[in-house]
Each structure stands twice: as C-alpha cells, then as structure tokens.
PyMOL Python script that loads the backbone (N, CA, C, O; Angstrom):
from pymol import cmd

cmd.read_pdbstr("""\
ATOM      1  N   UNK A   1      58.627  -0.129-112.630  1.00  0.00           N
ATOM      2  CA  UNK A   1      57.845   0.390-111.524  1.00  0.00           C
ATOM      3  C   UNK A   1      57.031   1.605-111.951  1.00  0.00           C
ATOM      4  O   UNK A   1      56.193   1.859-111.085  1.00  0.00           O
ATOM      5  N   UNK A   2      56.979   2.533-113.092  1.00  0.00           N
ATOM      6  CA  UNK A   2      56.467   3.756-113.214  1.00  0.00           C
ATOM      7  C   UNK A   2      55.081   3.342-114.184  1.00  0.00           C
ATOM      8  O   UNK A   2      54.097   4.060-114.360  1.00  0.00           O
ATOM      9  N   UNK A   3      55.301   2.063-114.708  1.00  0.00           N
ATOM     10  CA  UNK A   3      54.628   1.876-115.493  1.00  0.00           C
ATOM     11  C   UNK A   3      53.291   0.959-114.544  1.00  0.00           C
ATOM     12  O   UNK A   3      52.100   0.862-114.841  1.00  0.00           O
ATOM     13  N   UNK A   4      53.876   0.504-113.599  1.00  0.00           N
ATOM     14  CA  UNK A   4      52.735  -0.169-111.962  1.00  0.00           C
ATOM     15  C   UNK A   4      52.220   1.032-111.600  1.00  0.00           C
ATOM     16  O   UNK A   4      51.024   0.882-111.352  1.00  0.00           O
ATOM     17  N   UNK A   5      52.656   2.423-111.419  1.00  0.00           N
ATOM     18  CA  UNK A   5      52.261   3.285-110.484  1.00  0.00           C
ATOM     19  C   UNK A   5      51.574   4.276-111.975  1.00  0.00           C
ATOM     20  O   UNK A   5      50.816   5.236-111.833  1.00  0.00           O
ATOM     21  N   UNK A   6      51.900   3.926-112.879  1.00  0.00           N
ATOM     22  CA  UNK A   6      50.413   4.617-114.355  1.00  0.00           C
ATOM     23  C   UNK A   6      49.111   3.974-114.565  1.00  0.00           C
ATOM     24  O   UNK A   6      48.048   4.479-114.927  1.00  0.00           O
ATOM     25  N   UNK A   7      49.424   2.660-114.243  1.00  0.00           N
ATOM     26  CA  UNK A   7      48.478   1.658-114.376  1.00  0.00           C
ATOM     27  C   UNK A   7      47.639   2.013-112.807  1.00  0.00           C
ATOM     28  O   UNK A   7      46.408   2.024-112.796  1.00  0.00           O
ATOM     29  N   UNK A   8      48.159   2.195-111.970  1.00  0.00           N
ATOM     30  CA  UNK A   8      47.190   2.369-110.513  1.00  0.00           C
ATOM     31  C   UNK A   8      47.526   0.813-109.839  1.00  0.00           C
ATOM     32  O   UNK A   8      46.724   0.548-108.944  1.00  0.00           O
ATOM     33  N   UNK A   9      48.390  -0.098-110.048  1.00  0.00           N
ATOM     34  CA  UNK A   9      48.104  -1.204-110.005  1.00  0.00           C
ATOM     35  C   UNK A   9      49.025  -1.424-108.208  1.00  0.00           C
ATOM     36  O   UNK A   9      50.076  -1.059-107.682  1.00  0.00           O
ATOM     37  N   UNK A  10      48.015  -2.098-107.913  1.00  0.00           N
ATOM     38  CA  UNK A  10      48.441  -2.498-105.938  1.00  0.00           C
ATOM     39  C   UNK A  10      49.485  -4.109-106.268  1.00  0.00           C
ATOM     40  O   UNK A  10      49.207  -5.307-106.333  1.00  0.00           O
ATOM     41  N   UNK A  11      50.874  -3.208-106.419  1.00  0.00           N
ATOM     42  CA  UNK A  11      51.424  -4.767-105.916  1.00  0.00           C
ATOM     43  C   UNK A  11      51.218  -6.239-104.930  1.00  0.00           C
ATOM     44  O   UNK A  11      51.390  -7.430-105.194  1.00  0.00           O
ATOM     45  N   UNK A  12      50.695  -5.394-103.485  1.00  0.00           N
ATOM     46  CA  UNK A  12      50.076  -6.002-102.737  1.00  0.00           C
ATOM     47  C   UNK A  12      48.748  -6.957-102.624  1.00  0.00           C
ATOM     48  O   UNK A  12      48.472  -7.828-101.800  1.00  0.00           O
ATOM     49  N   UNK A  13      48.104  -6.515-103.647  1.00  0.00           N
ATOM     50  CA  UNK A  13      46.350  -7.139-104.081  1.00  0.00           C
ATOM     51  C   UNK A  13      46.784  -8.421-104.567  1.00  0.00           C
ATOM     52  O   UNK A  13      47.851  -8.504-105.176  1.00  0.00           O
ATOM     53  N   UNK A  14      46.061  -9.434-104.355  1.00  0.00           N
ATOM     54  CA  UNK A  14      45.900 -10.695-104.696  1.00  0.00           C
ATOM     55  C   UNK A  14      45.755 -10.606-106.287  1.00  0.00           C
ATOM     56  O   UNK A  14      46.343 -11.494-106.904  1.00  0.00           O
ATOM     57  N   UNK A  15      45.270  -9.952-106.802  1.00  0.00           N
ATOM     58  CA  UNK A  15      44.609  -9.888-108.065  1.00  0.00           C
ATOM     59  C   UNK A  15      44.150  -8.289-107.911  1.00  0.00           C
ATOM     60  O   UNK A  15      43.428  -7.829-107.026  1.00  0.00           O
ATOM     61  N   UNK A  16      44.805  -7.532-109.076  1.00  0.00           N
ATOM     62  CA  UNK A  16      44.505  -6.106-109.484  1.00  0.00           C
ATOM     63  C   UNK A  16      43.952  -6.017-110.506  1.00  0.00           C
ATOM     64  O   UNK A  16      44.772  -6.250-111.393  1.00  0.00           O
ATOM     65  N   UNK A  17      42.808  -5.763-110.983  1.00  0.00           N
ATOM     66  CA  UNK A  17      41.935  -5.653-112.148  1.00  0.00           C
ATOM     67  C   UNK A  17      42.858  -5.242-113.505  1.00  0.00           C
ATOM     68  O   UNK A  17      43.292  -4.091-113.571  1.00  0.00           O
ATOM     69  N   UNK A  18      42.949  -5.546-113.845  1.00  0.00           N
ATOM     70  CA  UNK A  18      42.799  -5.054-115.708  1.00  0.00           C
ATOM     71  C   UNK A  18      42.028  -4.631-116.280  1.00  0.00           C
ATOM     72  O   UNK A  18      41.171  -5.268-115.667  1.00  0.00           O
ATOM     73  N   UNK A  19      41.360  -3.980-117.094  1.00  0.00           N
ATOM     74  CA  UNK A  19      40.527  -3.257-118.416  1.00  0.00           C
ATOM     75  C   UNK A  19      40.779  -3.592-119.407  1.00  0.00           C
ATOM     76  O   UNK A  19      41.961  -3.725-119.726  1.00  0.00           O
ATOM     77  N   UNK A  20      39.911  -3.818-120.144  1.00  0.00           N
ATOM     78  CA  UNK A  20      40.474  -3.316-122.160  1.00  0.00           C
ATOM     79  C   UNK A  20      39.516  -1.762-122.626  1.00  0.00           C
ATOM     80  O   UNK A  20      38.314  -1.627-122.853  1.00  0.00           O
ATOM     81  N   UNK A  21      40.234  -1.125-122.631  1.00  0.00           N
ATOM     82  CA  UNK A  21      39.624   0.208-123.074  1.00  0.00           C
ATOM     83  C   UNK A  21      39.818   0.258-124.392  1.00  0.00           C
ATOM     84  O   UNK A  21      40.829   0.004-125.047  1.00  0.00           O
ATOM     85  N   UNK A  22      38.039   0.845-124.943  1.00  0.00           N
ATOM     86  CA  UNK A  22      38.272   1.197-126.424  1.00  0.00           C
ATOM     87  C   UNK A  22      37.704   2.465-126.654  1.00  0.00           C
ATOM     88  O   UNK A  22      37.133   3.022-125.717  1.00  0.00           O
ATOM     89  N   UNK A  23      37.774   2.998-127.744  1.00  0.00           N
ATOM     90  CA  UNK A  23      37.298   4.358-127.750  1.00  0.00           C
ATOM     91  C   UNK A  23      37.017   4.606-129.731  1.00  0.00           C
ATOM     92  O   UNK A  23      37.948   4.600-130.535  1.00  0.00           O
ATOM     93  N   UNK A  24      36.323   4.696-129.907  1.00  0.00           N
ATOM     94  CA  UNK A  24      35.910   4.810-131.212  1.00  0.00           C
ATOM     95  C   UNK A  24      36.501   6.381-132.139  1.00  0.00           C
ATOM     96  O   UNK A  24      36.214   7.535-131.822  1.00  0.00           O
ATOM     97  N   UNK A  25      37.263   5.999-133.165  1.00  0.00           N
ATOM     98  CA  UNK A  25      37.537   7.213-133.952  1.00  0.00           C
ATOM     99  C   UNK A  25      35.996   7.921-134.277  1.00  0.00           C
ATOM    100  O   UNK A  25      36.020   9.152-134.256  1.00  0.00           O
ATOM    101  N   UNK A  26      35.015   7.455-134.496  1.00  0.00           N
ATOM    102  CA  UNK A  26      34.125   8.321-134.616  1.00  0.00           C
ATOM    103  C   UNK A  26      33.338   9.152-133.548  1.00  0.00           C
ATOM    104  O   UNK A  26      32.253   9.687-133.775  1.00  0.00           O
ATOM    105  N   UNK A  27      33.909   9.194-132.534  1.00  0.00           N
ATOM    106  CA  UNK A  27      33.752   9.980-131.465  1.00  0.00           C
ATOM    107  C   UNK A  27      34.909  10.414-131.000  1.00  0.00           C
ATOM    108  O   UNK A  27      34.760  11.471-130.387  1.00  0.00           O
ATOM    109  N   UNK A  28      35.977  10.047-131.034  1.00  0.00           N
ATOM    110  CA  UNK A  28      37.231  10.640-130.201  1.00  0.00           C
ATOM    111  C   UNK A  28      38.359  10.964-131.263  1.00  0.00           C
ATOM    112  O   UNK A  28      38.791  10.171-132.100  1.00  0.00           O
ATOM    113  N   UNK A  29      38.758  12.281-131.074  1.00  0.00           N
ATOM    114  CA  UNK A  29      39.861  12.685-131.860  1.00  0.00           C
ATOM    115  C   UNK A  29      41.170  11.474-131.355  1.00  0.00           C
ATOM    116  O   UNK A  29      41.445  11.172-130.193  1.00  0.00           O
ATOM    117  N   UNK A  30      41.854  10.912-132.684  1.00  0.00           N
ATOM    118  CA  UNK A  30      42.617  10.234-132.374  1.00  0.00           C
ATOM    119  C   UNK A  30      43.956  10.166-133.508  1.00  0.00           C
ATOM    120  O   UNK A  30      43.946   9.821-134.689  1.00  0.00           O
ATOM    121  N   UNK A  31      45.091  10.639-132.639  1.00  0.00           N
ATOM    122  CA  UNK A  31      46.085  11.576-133.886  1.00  0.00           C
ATOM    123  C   UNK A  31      46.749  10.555-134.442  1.00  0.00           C
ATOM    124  O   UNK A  31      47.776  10.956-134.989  1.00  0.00           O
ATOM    125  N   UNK A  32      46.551   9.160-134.543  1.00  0.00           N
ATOM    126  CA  UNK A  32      46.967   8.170-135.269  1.00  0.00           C
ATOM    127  C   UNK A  32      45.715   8.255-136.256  1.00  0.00           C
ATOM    128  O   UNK A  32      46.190   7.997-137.362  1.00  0.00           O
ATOM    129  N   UNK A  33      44.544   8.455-136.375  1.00  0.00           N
ATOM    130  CA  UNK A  33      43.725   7.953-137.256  1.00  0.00           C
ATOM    131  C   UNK A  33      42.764   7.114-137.417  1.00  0.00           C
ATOM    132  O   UNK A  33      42.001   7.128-138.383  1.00  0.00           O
ATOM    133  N   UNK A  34      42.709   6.018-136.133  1.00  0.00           N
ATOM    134  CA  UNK A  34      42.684   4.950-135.962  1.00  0.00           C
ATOM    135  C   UNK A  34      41.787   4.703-134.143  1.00  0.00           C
ATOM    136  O   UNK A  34      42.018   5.177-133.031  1.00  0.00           O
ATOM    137  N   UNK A  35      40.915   3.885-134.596  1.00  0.00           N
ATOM    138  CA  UNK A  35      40.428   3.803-132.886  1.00  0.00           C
ATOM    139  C   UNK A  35      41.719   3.729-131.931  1.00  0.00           C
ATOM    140  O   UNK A  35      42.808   3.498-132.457  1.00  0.00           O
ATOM    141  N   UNK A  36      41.601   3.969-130.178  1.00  0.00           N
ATOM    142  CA  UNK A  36      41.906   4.306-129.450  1.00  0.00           C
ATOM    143  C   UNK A  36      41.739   2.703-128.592  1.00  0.00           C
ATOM    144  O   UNK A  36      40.689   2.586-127.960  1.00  0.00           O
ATOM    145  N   UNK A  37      42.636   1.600-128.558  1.00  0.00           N
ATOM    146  CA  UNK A  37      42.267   0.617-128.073  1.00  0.00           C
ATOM    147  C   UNK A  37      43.569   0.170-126.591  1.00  0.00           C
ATOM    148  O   UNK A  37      44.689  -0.113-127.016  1.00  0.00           O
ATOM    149  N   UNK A  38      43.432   0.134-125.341  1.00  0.00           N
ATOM    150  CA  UNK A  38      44.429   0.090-124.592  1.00  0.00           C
ATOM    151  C   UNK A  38      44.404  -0.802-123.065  1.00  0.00           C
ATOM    152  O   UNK A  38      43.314  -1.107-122.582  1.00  0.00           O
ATOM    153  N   UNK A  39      45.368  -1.082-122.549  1.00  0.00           N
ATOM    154  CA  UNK A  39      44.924  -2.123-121.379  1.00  0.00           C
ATOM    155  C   UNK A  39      45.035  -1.395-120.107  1.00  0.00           C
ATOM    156  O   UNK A  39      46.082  -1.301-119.466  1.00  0.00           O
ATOM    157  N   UNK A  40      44.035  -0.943-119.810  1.00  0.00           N
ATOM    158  CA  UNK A  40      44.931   0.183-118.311  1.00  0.00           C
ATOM    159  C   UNK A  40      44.424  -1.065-116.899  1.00  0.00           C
ATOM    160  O   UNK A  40      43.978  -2.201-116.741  1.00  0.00           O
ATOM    161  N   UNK A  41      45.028   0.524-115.897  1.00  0.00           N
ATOM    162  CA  UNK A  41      44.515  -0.175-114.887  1.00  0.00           C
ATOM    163  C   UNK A  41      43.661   0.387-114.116  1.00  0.00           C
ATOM    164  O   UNK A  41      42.979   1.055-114.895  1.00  0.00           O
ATOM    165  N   UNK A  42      43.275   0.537-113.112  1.00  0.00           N
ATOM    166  CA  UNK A  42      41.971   1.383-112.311  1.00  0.00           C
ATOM    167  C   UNK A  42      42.043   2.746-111.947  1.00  0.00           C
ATOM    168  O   UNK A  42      40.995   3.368-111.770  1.00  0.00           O
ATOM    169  N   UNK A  43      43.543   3.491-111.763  1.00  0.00           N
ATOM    170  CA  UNK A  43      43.856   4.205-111.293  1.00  0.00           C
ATOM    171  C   UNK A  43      43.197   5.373-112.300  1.00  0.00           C
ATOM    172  O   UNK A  43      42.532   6.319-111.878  1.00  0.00           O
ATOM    173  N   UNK A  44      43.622   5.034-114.237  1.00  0.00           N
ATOM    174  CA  UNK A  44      43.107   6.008-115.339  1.00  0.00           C
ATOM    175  C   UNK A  44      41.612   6.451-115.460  1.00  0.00           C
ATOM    176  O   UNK A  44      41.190   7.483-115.981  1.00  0.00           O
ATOM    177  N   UNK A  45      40.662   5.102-114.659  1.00  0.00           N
ATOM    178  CA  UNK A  45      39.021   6.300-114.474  1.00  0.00           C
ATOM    179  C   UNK A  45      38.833   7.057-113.683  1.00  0.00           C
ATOM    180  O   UNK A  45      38.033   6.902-112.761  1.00  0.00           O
ATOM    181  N   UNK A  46      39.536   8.048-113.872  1.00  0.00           N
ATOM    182  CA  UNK A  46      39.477   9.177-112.737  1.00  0.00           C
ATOM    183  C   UNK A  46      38.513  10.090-113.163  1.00  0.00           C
ATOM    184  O   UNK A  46      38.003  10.119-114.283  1.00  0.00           O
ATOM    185  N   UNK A  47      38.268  10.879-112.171  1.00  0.00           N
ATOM    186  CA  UNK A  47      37.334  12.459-112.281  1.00  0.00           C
ATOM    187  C   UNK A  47      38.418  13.128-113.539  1.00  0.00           C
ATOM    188  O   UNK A  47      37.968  13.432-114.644  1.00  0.00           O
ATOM    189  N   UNK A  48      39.743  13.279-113.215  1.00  0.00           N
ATOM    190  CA  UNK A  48      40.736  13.797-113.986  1.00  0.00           C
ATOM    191  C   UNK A  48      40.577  13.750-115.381  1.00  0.00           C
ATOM    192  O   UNK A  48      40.803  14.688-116.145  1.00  0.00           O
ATOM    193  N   UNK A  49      40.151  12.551-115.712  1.00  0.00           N
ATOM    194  CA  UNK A  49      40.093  12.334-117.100  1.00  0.00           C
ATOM    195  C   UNK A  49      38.474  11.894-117.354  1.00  0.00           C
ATOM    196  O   UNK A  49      38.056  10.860-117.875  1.00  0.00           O
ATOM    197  N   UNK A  50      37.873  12.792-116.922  1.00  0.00           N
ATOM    198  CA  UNK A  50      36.240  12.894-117.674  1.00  0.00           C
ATOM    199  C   UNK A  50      35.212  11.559-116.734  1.00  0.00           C
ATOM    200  O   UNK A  50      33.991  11.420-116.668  1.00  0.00           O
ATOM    201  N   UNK A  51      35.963  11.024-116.323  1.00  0.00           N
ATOM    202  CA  UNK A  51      35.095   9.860-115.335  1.00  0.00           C
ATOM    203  C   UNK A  51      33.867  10.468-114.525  1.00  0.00           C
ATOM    204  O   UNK A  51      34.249  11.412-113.834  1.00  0.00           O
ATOM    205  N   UNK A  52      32.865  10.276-114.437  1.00  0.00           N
ATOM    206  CA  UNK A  52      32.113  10.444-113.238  1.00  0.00           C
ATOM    207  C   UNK A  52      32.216   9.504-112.035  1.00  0.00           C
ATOM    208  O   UNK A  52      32.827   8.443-112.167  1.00  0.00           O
ATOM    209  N   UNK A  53      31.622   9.852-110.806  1.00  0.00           N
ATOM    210  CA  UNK A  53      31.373   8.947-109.778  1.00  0.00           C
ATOM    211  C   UNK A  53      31.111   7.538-110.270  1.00  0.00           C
ATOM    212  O   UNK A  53      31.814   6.528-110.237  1.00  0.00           O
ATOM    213  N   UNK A  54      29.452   7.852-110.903  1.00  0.00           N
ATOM    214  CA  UNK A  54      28.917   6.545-111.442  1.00  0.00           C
ATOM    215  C   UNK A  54      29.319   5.804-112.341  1.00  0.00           C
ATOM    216  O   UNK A  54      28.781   4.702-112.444  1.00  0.00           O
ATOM    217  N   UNK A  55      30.343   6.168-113.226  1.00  0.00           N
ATOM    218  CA  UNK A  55      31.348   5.666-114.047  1.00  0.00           C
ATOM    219  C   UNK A  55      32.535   4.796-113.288  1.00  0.00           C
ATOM    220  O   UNK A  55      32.886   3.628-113.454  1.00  0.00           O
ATOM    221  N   UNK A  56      32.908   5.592-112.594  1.00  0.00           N
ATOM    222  CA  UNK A  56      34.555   4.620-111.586  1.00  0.00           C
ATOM    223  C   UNK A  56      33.293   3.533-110.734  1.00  0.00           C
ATOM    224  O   UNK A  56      33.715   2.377-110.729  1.00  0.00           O
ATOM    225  N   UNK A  57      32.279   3.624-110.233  1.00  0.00           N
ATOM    226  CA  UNK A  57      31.951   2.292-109.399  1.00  0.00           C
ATOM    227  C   UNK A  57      31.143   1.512-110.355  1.00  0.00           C
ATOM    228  O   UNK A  57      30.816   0.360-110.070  1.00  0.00           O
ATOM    229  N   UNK A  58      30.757   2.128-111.603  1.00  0.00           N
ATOM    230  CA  UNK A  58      30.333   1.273-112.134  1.00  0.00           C
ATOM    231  C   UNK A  58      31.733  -0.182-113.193  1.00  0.00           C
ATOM    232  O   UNK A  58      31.672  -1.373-113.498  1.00  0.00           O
ATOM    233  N   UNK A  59      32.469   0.628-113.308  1.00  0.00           N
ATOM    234  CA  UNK A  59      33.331   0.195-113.618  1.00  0.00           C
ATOM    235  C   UNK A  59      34.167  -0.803-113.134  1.00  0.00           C
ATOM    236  O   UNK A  59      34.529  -1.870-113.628  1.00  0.00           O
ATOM    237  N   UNK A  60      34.480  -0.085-111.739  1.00  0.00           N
ATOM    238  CA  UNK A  60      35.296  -1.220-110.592  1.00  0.00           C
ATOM    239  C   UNK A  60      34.424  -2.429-110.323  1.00  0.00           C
ATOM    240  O   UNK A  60      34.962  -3.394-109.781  1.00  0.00           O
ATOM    241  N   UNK A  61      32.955  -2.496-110.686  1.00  0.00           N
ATOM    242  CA  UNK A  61      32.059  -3.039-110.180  1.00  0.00           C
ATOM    243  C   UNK A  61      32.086  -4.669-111.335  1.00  0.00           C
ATOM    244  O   UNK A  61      31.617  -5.790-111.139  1.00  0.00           O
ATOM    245  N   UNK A  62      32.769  -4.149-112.371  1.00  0.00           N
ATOM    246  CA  UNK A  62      32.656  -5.644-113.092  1.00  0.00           C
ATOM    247  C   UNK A  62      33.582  -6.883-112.666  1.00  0.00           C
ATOM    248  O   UNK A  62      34.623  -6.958-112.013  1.00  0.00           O
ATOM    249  N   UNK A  63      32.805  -7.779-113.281  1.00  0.00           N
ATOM    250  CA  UNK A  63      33.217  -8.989-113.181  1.00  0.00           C
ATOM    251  C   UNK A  63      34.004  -9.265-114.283  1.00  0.00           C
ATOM    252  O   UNK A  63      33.708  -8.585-115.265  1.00  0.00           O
ATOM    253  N   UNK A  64      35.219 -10.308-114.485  1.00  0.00           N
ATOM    254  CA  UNK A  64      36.113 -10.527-115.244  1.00  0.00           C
ATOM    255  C   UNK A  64      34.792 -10.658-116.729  1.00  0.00           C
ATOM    256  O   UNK A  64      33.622 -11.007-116.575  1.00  0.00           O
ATOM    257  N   UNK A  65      35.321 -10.342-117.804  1.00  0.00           N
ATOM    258  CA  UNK A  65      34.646 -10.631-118.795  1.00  0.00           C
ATOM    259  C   UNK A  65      33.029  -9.568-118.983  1.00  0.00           C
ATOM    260  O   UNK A  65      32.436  -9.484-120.059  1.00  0.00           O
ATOM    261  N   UNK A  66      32.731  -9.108-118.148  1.00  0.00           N
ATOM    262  CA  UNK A  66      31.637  -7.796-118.409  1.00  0.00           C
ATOM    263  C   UNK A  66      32.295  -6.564-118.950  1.00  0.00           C
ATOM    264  O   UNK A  66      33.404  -6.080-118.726  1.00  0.00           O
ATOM    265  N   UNK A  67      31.376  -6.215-119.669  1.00  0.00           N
ATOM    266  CA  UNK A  67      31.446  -4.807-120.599  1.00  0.00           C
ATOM    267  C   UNK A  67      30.722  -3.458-119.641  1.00  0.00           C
ATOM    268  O   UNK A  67      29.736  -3.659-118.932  1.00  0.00           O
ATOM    269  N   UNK A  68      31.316  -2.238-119.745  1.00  0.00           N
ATOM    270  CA  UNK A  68      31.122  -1.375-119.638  1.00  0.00           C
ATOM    271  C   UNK A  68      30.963  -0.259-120.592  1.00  0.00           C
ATOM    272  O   UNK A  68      31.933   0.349-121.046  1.00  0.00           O
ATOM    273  N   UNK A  69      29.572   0.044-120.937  1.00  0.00           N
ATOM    274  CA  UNK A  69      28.975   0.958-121.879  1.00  0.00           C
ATOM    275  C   UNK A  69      28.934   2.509-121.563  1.00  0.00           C
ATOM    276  O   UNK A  69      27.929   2.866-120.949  1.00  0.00           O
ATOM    277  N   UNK A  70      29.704   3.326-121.828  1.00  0.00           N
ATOM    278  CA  UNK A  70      29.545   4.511-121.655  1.00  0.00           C
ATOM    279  C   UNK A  70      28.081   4.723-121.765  1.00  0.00           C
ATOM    280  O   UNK A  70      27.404   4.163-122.627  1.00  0.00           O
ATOM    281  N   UNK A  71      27.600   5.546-120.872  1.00  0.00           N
ATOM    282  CA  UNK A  71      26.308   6.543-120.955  1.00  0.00           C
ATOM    283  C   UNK A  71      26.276   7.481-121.787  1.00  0.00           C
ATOM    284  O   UNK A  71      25.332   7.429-122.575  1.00  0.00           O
ATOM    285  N   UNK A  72      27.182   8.571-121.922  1.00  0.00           N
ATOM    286  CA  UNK A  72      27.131   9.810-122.800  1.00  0.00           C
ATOM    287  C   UNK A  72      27.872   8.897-124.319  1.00  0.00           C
ATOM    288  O   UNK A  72      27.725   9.574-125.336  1.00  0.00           O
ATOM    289  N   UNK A  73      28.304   8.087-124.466  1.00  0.00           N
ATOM    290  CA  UNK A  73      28.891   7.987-126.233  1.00  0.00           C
ATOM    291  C   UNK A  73      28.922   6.147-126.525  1.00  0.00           C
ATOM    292  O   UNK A  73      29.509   5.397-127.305  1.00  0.00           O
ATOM    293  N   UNK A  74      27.974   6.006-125.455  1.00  0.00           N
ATOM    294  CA  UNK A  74      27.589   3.974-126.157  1.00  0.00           C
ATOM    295  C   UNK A  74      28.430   3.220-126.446  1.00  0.00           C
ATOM    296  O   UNK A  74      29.456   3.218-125.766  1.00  0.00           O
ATOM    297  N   UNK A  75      28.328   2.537-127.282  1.00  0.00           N
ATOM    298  CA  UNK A  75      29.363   1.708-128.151  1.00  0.00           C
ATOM    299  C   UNK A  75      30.603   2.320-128.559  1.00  0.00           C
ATOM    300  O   UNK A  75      31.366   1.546-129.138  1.00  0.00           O
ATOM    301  N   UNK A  76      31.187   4.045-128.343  1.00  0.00           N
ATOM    302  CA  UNK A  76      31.621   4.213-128.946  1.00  0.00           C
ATOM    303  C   UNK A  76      33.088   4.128-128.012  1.00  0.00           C
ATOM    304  O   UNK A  76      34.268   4.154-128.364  1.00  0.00           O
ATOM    305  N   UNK A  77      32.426   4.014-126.645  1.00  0.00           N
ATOM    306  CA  UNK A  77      33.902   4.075-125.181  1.00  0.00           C
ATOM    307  C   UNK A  77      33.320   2.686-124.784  1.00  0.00           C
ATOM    308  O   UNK A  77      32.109   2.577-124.593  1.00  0.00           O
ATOM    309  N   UNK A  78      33.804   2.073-124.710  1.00  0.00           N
ATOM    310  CA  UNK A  78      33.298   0.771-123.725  1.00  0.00           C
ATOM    311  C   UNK A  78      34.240   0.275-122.906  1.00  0.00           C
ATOM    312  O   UNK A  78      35.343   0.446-123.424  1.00  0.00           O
ATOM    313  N   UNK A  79      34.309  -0.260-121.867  1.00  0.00           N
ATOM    314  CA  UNK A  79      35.746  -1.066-121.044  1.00  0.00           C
ATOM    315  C   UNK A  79      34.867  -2.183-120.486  1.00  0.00           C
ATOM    316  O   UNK A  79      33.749  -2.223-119.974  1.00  0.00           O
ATOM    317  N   UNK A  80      36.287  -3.516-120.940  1.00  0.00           N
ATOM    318  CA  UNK A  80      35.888  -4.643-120.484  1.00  0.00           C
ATOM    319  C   UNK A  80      36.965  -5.010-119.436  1.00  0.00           C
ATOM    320  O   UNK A  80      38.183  -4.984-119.612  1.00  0.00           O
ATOM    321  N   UNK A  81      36.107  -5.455-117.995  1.00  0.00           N
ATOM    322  CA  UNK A  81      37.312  -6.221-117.444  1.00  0.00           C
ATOM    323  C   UNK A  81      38.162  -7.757-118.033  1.00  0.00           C
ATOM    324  O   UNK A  81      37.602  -8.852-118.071  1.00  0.00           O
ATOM    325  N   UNK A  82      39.258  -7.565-118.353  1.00  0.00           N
ATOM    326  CA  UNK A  82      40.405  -8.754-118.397  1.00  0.00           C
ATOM    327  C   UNK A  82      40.639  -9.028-117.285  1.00  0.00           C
ATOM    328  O   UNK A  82      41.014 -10.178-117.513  1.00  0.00           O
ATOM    329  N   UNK A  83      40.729  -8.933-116.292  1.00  0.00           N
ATOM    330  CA  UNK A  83      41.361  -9.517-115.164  1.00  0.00           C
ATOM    331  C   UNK A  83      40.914  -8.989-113.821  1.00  0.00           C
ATOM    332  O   UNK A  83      41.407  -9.437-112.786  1.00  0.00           O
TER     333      UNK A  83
END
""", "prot")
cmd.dss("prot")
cmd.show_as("cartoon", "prot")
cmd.util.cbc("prot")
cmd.orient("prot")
C-alpha cells in the first residue's frame, strides 16, 4: 500500500496511468553513474519536484504510447505514457 500511495495511484480508477520516466546522465546528476530510468505514477509531476503547470497537464494529457519532451532539457527528461 505505501508503494500505491508513492506512485499517486487511485485504486478506485478504472485504469491509473503509468509513465516511463527517463532522465539523461548528461543533464542530471545521477549517484549511480548511469541514466535515471523509472516507472512512476502521476502523483511524482508535482510543482514539488520542479514540474510546472504546463508540464503536469501536458503530461496527464497523453495517450498510452506518446512521449513527453521536456521544454527546458529535450531529449534529455522525456516521459512516456505505459498505461
């Protein structure tokens, strides 16, 4: 259950989105060494963690299988919806 309520994920929803988040070592400090690659859920694009407005609706806004291109660092953050 802690790991439903990190993810942001609505037990109740028919279907709760998934992400694949990536994040490029050549832009993001990453203390493994190694790109930054992870499956969240909606709750992690927050203001909290560097999100803008136009970032969380642009985001929530995909369709299974569309990419999301960061504005400020390109190719180097992208999130795709899985689910």
């Amino acid at each position: 259950m802690n790991a439903v309520k990190q993810l942001g994920l609505d037990l109740h929803a028919p279907v709760t989105p998934l992400y694949y988040a990536f994040w490029d070592i050549g832009a993001f400090y990453s203390p493994s060494g190694k790109d930054a690659r992870k499956i969240l859920g909606p709750a992690l694009f927050c203001d909290d963690l560097g999100y803008g407005e136009d970032d969380i609706a642009d985001i929530g806004a995909l369709a299974v299988g569309e990419v999301w291109e960061s504005p400020d660092f390109g190719p180097y953050h992208t999130v795709r919806r899985i689910r």
